[in-house]
N, C-alpha and C positions, 0 to 999 in steps of 0.2 A: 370460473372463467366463462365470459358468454361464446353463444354461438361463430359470434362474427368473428370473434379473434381465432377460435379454433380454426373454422376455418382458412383465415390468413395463413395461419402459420401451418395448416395439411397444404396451401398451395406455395409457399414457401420449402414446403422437404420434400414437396412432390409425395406425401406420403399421408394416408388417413391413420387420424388421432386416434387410439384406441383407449386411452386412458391419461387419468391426470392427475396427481397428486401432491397437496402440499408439501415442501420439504425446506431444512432452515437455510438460510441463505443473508444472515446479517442481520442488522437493525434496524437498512436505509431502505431496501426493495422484498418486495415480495419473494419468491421461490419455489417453482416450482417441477416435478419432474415430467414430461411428454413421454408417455409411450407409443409408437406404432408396431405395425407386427412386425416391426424388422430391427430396431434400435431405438435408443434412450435420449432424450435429450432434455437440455438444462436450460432452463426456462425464467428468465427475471424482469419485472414488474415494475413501473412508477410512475406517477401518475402528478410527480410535484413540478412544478414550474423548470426547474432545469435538469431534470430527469435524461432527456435524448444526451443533451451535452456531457451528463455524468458517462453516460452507455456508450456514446464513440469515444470519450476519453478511455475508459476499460477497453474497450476492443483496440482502441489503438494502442493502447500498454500489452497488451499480450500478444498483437502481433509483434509488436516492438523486441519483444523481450524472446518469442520464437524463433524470430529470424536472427538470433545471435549463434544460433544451436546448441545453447550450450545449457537449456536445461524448458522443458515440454511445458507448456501450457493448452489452456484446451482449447478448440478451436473453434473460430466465431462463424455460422452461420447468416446470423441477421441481423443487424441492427437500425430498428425508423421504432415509427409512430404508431399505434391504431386506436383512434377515437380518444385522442387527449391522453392518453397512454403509452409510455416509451415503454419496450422491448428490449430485451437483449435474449437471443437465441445461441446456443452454444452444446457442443457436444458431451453430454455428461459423462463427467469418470466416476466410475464405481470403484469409491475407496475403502481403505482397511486401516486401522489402528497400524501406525507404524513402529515396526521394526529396532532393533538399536543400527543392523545395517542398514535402513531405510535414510534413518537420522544421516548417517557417514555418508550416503549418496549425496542426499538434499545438503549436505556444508560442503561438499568437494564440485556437488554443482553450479552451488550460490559462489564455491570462489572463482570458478570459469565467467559467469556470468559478470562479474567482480573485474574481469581481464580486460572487459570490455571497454575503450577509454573514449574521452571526446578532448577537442581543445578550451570547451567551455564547463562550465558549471551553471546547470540551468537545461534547458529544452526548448525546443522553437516553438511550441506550444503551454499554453497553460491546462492542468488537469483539475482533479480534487482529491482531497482527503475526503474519505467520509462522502457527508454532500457537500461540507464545505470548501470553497474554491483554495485551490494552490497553485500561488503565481510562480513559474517557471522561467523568468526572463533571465537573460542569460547573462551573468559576470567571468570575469577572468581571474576571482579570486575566490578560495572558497570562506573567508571570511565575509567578506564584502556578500557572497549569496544567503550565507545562513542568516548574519543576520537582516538584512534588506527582504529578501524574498521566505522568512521560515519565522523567526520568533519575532519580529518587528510587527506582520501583519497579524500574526494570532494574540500579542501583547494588545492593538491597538481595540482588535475584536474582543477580545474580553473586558477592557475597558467600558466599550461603547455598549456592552452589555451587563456590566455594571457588576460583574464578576471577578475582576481586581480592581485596587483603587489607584490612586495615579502613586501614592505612594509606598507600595507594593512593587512598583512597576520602574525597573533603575531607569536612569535615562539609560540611551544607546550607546555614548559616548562609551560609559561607564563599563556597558556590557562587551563591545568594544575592544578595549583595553583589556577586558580580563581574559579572552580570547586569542588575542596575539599570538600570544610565547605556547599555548595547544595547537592551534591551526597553523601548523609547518609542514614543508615536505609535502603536501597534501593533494594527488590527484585526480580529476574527474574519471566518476567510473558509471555503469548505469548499475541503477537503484531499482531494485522492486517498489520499495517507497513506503511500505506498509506492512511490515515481514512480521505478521504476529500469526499466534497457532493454528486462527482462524483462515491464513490465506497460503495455506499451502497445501495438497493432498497427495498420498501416497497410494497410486492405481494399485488394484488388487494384483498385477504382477510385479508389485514394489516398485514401480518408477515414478518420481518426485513432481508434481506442478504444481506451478504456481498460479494462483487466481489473484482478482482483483485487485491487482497496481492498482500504481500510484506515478508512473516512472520519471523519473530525471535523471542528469549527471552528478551524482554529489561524490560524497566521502564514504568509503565501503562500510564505514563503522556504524551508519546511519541504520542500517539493515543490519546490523548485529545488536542495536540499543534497541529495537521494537522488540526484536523476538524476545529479547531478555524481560523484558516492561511487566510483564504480567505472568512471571514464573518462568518463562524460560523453556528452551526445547532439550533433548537429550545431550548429558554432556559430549556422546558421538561424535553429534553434531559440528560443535565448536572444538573436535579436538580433529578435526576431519579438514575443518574451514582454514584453523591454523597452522596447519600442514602447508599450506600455499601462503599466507600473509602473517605473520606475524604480531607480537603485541608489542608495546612500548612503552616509559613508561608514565603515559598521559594518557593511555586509552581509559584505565578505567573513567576519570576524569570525564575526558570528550565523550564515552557513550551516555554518562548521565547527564552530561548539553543536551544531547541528540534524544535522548526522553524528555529531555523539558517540552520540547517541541511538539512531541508527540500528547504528553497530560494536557500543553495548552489546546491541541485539539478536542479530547476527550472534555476538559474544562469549557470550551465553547459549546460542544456536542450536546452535552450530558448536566452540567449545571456544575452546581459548587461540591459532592462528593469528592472533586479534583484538586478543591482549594488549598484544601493542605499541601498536597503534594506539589504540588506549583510553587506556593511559597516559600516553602522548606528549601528548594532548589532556587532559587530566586537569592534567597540569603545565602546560601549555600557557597557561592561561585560569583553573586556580583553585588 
């Protein structure tokens, strides 16, 4: 980290740098940790073309998601530019291997947060997955949002990158129609948007946060199909969550929709490692 930025961000905390340390922080932005003599801070980097707009997207998910009260995120210091370079400035939690009651907190909090309702599906803003963009425009059906603004736009992207072929790829009609008779009953609630192992931590005095949304109003299961996607968190967890919402019997169903979504992310992201998994799903349901 050069000089200049250091010192932006010592006249940013009102406080001199005393130390600086690499630390993991994803796949998309750097990470690092701020020491001064008095407290820690969480420090992230990017320097790609829509870098700022990723960073007040995040910062405005986690204010979003704070001011519910109904479960801690950490809290945004800064967010601009310095010399071609976006920033995000945030207070570091010092976490721990969680818990099994760690787990039963983070699901009895994610269903609070879950309570949370709107009259649309969708957000007045658009965010991103990842780096890549996710439109958030708002419908009054949550079929008509999934697929229009979730597997419509990530299907056409992996087209145009040459990652499924047109005939891999159902029409919409098709997809559509197989979706009807799951998507009932179904109301907007706010979404973390990106609920995997990587984006939650558990403060060394065991209280739950969450990092790096994604947020909109969708279907609460959408946040239960991520965590699941890649091994899955303590069964605590979901037996804590289900305590408040219950299953039916089209969930298992709808949360493997709700990872489709997600591999076509990863499939955009990451290349064709995904392909199978996309496919498989693709025939699977449509």
């Amino acid at each position: 980290m050069n000089h200049g930025l250091k010192s932006c961000l010592s006249t940013i905390l009102k406080e001199s740098i005393v130390g600086v340390s690499s630390v993991h922080g994803g796949d998309i932005s750097k990470a690092y940790r701020i020491d001064t003599s008095n407290n820690f801070y969480f420090l992230k980097l990017n320097g790609t073309i829509n870098a700022e707009k990723m960073f007040q997207s995040e910062a405005y998910g986690l204010q979003w998601i704070h001011e519910t009260n109904t479960i801690k995120t950490p809290k945004v210091l800064a967010c601009d530019t310095f010399e071609d370079t976006a920033f995000l400035l945030m207070e570091f939690i010092e976490s721990k291997p969680p818990l099994t009651k760690d787990f039963k907190n983070l699901g009895l909090q994610l269903a609070e947060l879950h309570k949370c309702t709107s009259k649309d599906f969708g957000l007045h803003q658009d965010n991103f997955i990842g780096n890549l963009a996710q439109s958030n425009t708002q419908h009054k059906t949550w079929l008509d949002f999934y697929m229009h603004e979730r597997l419509a736009p990530q299907l056409e992207l992996a087209k145009q990158k040459h990652l499924l072929t047109n005939g891999e790829c159902p029409p919409i009609h098709k997809i559509e129609d197989s979706l009807k008779s799951l998507f009932t009953d179904i109301k907007p609630v706010l979404l973390h948007g990106d609920l995997w192992s990587g984006n939650y931590l558990i403060s060394k005095d065991g209280t739950p946060y969450l990092i790096d949304p994604a947020v909109y109003y969708g279907h609460r299961e959408v946040d239960i199909a991520m965590s699941k996607l890649f091994g899955g968190f303590d069964i605590s967890f979901y037996n804590a969550y289900e305590s408040n919402f219950k299953r039916d019997e089209n969930t298992s169903a709808r949360i493997e929709i709700y990872q489709l979504y997600y591999l076509l992310v990863h499939l955009n992201l990451f290349g064709r490692s995904y392909h199978g998994s996309v496919v498989s799903f693709l025939k699977k349901y449509f």
